[in-house]
C-alpha positions in Angstrom: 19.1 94.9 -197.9 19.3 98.3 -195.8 20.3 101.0 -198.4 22.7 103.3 -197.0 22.1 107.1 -197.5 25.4 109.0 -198.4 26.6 111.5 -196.3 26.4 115.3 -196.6 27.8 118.0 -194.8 27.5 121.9 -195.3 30.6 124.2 -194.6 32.4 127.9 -195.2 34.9 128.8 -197.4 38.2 129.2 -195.8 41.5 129.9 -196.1 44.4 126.8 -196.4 41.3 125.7 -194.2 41.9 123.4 -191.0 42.6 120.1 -190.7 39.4 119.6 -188.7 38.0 121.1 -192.3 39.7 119.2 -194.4 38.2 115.4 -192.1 34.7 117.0 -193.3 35.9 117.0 -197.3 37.8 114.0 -196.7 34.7 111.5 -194.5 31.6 112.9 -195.8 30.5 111.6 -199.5 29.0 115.0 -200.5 30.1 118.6 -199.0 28.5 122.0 -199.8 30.2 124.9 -199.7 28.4 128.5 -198.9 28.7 131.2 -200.7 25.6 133.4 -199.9 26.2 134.0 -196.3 27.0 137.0 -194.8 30.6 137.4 -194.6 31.6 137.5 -190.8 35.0 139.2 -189.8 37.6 137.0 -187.7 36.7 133.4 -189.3 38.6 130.8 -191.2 37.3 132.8 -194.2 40.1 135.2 -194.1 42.5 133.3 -192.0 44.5 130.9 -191.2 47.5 129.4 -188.5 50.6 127.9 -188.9 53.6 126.5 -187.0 56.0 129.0 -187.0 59.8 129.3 -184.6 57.8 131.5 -182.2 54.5 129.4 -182.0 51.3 129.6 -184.0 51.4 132.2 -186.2 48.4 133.9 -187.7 48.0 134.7 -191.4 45.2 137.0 -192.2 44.0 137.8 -196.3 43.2 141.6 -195.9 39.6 142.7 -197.4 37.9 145.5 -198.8 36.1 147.3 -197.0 32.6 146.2 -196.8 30.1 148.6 -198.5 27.4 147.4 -196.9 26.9 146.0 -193.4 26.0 142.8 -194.6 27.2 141.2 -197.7 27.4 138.2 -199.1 30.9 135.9 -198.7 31.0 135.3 -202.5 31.4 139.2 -203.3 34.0 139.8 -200.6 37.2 141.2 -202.8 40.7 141.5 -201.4 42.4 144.4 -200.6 45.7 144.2 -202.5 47.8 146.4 -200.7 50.6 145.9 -198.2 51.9 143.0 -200.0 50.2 140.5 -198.0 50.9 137.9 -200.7 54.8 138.2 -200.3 54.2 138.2 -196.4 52.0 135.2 -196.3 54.6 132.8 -198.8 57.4 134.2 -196.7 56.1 133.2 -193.6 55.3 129.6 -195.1 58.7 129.1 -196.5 60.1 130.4 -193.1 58.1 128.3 -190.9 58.1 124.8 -193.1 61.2 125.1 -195.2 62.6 122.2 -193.6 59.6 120.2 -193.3 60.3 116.5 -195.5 57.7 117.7 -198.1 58.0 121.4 -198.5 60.2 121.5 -201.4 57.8 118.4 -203.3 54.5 120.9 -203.0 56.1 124.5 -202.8 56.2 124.8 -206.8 51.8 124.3 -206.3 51.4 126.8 -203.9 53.8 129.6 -205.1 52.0 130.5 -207.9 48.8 131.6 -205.6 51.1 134.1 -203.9 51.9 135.4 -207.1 49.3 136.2 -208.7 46.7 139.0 -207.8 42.9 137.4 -206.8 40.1 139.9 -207.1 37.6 138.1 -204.9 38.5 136.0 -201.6 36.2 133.3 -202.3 37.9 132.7 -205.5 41.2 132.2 -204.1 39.8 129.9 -201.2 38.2 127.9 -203.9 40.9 127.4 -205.3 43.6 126.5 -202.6 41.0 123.8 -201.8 40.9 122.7 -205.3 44.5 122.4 -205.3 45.0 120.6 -202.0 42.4 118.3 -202.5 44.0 117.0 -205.6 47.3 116.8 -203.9 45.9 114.6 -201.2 44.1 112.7 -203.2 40.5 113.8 -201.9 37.9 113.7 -205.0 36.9 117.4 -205.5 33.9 116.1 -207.8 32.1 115.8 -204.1 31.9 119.4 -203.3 29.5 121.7 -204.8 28.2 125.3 -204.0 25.0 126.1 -202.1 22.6 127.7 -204.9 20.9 130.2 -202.2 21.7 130.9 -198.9 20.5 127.8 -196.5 18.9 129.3 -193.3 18.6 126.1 -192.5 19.0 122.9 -193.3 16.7 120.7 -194.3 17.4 116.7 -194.4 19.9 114.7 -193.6 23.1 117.2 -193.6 25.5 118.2 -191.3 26.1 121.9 -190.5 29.9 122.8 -190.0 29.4 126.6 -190.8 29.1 127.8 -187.4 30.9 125.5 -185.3 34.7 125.2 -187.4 35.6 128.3 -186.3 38.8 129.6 -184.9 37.3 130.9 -181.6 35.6 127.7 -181.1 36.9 124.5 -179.0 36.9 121.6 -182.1 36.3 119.5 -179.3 32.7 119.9 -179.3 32.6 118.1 -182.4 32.0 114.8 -180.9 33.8 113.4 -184.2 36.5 115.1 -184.5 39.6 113.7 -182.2 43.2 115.2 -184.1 45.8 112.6 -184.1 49.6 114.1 -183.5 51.9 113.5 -186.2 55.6 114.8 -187.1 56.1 118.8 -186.8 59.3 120.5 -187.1 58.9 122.5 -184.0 57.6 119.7 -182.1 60.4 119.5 -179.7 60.0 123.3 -178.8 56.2 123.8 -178.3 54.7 119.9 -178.1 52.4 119.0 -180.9 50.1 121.5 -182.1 46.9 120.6 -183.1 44.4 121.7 -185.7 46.8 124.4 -187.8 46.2 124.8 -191.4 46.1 121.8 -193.8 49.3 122.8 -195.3 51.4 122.0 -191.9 50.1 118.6 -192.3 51.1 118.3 -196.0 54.1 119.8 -196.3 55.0 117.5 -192.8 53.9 114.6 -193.8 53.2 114.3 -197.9 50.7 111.5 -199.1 50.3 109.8 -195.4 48.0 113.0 -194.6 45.3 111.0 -195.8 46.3 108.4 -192.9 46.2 111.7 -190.5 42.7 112.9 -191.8 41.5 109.4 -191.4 42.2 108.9 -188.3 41.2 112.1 -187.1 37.5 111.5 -187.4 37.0 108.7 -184.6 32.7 107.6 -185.1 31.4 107.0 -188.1 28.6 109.8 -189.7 
C-alpha cells in the first residue's frame, strides 16, 4: 500500500482574504499561517476587494505607523482613527445587501466592525476563524509558524509571496476561479477572485461547491 503524505501549504494573514486564499484552507490538509514576517505595505494583509455598484471597491484597515523599518506582521496594531470600521460595514451592507445570504451571515460579521482590535493580525485571525466555521472548513488544520520560515523545508507549499493583490492568480497553475451568481453581474460581467465574503454572502453553504471547484489538479 502507497501511504499518502498529507498536504501542507504556508500562507499570510489577510484580510476577509481571497477566494484563491480561502481554496488553499479549504484543499490542503494542513495550512500555516505566518506571523514573523516582515509586514509589507499594499498586501492582502491590510486589504481587501469587493463588488460594489461602481466596480471593485477597495477596503483598506489603516495601520500604525511602523516604528521600525521592518517589523514583524504579528505586532502590526491598527490605527483607530477615521472610523474605518463604520466605513468598511457600510460599504459591505451597501454593496451585498441584496445578495440571497446577506441578511443569514450579517449578524456574524457586525460585531467585528464594532468592536475596536488592537493588533491587525488579531482581527485577520479572527475573520478567518469565523468564516471558516461558517463554511464549514475545519479550522483545527491551520496553525501558526513558530519562527519566521526563510524557507521552506519539505514537502510544503509557499502561498506567501505569490497570493497577492498585484499578482496575476493565474500563475498558480491550480487555481482556475469558477463564476457563480453576483448581484452586479449584469453590469460589470463576473468578477473574479474578490474577498471570500462576496462568495458567501452570494451564495451561502454552496461556497464550498465554488471553492471546490476552483482548484482544478490535485496537490
Amino acid at each position: 500500500m502507497i501511504a499518502i503524505m498529507p498536504s501542507t501549504c504556508l500562507l499570510t494573514t489577510s484580510y476577509l482574504a481571497p477566494i484563491h486564499y480561502y481554496c488553499k484552507l479549504f484543499h490542503y490538509d494542513k495550512c500555516f499561517v505566518e506571523q514573523h514576517c516582515n509586514y509589507v505595505k499594499q498586501t492582502y494583509r491590510n486589504r481587501c476587494f469587493i463588488a460594489a455598484a461602481n466596480g471593485i471597491m477597495t477596503l483598506s484597515v489603516p495601520v500604525e505607523k511602523l516604528s521600525e523599518k521592518k517589523q514583524q506582521t504579528k505586532d502590526v496594531r491598527i490605527a483607530n482613527h477615521g472610523n474605518w470600521q463604520h466605513l468598511h460595514w457600510n460599504a459591505i451592507i451597501s454593496a451585498y445587501n441584496s445578495s440571497p445570504f446577506f441578511e443569514y451571515y450579517q449578524d456574524d460579521f457586525a460585531l467585528f466592525f464594532e468592536k475596536k482590535h488592537t493588533f491587525l493580525f488579531d482581527l485577520n485571525e479572527s475573520l478567518r476563524e469565523l468564516i471558516m466555521g461558517l463554511l464549514g472548513i475545519n479550522n483545527e488544520k491551520v496553525s501558526y509558524s513558530a519562527t519566521y520560515l526563510k524557507e521552506v523545508i519539505g514537502n510544503v507549499d509557499d502561498y506567501r509571496e505569490t497570493i497577492h493583490p498585484k499578482k496575476d492568480y493565474k500563475m498558480d497553475g491550480c487555481f482556475f476561479p469558477v463564476s457563480y451568481y453576483q448581484v452586479f453581474d449584469v453590469r460589470f460581467g463576473f468578477l473574479s477572485n474578490l474577498s471570500i465574503i462576496d462568495l458567501l454572502f452570494n451564495m451561502g453553504a454552496e461556497s464550498l461547491i465554488i471553492l471546490r471547484d476552483s482548484h482544478k489538479q490535485s496537490i
